[in-house]
C-alpha positions as CSV (number, residue, x, y, z in Angstrom):
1,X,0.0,0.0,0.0
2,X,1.3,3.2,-1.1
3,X,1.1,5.7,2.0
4,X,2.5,9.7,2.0
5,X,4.8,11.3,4.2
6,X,3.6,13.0,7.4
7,X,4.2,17.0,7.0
8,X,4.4,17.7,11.0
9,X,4.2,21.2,11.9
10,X,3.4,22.8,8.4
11,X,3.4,26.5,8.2
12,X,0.9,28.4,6.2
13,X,0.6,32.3,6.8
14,X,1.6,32.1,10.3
15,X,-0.4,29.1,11.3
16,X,1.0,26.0,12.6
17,X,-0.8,23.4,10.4
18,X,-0.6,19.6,10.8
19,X,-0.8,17.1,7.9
20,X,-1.2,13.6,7.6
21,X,-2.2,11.9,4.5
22,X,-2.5,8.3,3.8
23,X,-3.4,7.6,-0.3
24,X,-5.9,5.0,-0.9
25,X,-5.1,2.0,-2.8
26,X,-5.3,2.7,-6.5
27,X,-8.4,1.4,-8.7
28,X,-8.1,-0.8,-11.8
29,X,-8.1,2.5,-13.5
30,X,-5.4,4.1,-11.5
31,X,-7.6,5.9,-9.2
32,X,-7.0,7.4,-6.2
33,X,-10.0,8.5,-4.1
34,X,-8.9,10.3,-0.7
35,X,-13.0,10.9,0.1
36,X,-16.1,11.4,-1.8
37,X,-16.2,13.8,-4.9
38,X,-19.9,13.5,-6.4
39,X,-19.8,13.4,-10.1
40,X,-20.7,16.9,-11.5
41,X,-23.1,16.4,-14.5
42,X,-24.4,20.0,-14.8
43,X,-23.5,21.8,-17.7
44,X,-21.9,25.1,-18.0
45,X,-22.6,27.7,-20.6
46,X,-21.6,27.9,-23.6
47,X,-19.2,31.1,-23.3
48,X,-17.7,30.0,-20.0
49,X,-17.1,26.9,-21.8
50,X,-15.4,28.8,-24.3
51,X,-13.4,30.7,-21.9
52,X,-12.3,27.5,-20.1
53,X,-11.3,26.3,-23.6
54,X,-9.4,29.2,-24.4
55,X,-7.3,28.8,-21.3
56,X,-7.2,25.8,-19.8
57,X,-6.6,22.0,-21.3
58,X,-9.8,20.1,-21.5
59,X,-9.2,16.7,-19.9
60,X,-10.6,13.4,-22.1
61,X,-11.0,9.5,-22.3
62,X,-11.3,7.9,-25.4
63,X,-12.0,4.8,-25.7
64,X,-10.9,1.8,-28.5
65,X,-14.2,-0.1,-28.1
66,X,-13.9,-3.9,-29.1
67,X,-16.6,-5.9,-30.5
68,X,-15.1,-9.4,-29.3
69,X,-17.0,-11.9,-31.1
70,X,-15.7,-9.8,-35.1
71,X,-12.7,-8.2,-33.6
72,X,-13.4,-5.5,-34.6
73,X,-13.1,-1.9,-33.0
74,X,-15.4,1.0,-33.5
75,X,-14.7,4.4,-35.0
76,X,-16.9,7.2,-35.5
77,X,-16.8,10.0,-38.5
78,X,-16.3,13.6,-36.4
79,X,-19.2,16.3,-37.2
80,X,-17.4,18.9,-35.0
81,X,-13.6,20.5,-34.5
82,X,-10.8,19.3,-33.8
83,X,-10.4,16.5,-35.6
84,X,-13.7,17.2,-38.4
85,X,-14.1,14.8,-40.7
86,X,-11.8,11.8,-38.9
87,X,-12.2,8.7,-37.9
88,X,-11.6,8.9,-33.9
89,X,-12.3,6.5,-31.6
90,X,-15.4,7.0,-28.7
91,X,-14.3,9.8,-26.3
92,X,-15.3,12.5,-24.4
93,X,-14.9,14.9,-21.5
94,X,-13.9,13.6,-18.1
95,X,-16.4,15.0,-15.6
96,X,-15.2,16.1,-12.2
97,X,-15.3,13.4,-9.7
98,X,-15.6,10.4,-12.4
99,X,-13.6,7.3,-12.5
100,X,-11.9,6.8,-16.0
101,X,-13.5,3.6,-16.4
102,X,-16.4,5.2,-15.0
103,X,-16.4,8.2,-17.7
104,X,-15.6,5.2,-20.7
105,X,-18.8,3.6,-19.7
106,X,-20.6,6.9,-19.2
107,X,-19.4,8.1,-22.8
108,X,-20.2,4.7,-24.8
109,X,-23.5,4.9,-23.7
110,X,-24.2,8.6,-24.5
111,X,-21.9,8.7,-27.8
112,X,-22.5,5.4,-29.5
113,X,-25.4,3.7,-27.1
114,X,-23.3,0.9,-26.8
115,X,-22.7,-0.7,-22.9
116,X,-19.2,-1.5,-22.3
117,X,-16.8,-3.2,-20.2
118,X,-13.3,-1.2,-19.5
119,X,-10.4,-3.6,-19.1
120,X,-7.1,-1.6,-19.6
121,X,-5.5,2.0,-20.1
122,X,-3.4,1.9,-23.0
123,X,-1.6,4.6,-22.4
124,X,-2.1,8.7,-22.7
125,X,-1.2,11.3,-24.9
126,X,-1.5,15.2,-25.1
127,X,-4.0,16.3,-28.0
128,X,-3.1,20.0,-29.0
129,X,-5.2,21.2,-32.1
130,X,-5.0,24.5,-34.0
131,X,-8.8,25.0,-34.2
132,X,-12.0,23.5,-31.8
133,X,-15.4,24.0,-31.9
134,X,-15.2,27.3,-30.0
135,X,-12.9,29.0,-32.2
136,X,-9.4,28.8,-30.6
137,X,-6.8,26.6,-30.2
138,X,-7.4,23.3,-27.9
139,X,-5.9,20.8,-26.0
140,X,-6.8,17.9,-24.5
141,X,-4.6,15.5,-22.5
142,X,-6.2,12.1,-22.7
143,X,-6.1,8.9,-21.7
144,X,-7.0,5.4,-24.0
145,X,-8.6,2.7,-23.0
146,X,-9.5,-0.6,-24.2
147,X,-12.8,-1.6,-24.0
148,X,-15.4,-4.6,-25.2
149,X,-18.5,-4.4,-26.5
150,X,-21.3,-6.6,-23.7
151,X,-24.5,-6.4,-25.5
152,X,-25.3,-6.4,-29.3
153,X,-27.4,-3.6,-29.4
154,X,-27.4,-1.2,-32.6
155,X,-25.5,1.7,-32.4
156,X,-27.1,5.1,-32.2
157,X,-25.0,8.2,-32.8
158,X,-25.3,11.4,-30.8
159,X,-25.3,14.6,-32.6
160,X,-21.7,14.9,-32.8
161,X,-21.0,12.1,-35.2
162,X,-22.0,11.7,-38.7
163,X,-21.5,8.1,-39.3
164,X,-19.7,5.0,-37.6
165,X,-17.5,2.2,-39.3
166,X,-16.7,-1.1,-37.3
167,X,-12.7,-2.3,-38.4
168,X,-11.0,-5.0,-38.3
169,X,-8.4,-5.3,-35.2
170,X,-5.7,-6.4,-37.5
171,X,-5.5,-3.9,-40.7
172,X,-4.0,-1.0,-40.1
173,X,-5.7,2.2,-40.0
174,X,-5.0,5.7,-41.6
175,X,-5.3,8.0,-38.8
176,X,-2.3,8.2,-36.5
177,X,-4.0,8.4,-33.0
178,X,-6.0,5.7,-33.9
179,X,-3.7,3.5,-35.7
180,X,-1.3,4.0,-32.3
181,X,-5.1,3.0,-30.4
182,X,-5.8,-0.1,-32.4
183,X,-1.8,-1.6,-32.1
184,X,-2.1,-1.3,-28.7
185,X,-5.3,-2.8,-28.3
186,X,-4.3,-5.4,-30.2
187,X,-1.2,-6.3,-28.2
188,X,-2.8,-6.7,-24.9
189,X,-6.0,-8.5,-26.1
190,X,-3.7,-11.3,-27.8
191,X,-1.7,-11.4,-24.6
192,X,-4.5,-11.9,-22.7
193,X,-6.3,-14.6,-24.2
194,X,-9.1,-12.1,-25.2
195,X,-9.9,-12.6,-28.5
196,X,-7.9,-14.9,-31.4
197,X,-6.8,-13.5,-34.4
């Protein structure tokens, strides 16, 4: 168990403060969770948004989402900048107080209407685009997961997305991001006895 150093007789503005933290053990998804953080679902308006994307990173999860019955992975055709017109994987916004996992279930469902079952972080990378939705310049720090499909439902796309295209797991794909997405996918579901190929 992973525990932090005691900070005895920290001084702050001329008070005598004492610390002691203990981290928690981490989640599957490398979570650390100190006490409870609700998940914030409300929305913000559109030009605070827009301020906050102007100055601040924007923090996402995308998510290489595996059929594993075809192996296959999903990608869906971007309405909206960055990215218009790719092929992306699912992803989204992080919401304050979710899990990873939690926000790659939450995202599936809401971007593709698919339920899914997180089983890795693949790794994470630092998205900075010359253009967004709002405007400006973005950037969103990210991290990948692999995910499989659990029910066979049909996919519905949200408003965001123009069209979807299932791929196979072992033909390389045209987009770098992805293409970096689907080798590691690939790797670790092999290794794991997930699917054959």
């Amino acid at each position: 168990m992973l525990s932090l150093t005691v900070f005895p007789g920290y001084m702050m503005h001329g008070m005598e403060k004492n610390y002691c933290l203990r981290a928690p053990q981490p989640s599957a998804d490398n979570t650390l969770r100190y006490g409870e953080c609700p998940i914030n679902k409300d929305r913000v308006s559109a030009t605070l948004y827009q301020e906050v994307i102007k100055h601040f990173p924007i923090f996402c999860v995308d998510i290489i989402l595996i059929n594993p019955i075809t192996c296959e992975y999903l990608t869906i055709l971007r309405k909206d900048k960055p990215a218009k017109g790719a092929f992306y994987p699912v992803g989204g916004r992080l919401l304050k107080g979710e899990t990873y996992f939690d926000a790659a279930m939450r995202i599936c469902s809401q971007e593709v209407h698919i339920t899914a079952m997180p089983l890795k972080i693949l790794g994470t990378f630092n998205h900075i685009y010359p253009d967004s939705a709002w405007n400006c310049p973005s950037q969103t720090p990210d991290v990948l997961i692999v995910a499989i499909c659990t029910n066979n439902e049909s996919i519905s796309l949200d408003r965001h997305h123009d069209t979807y295209k299932w791929r196979s797991l072992c033909e390389p794909h045209g987009t770098e991001f992805t293409e970096i997405g689907r080798r590691k996918a690939l790797k670790y579901l092999v290794k794991h006895n997930i699917i054959n190929t």
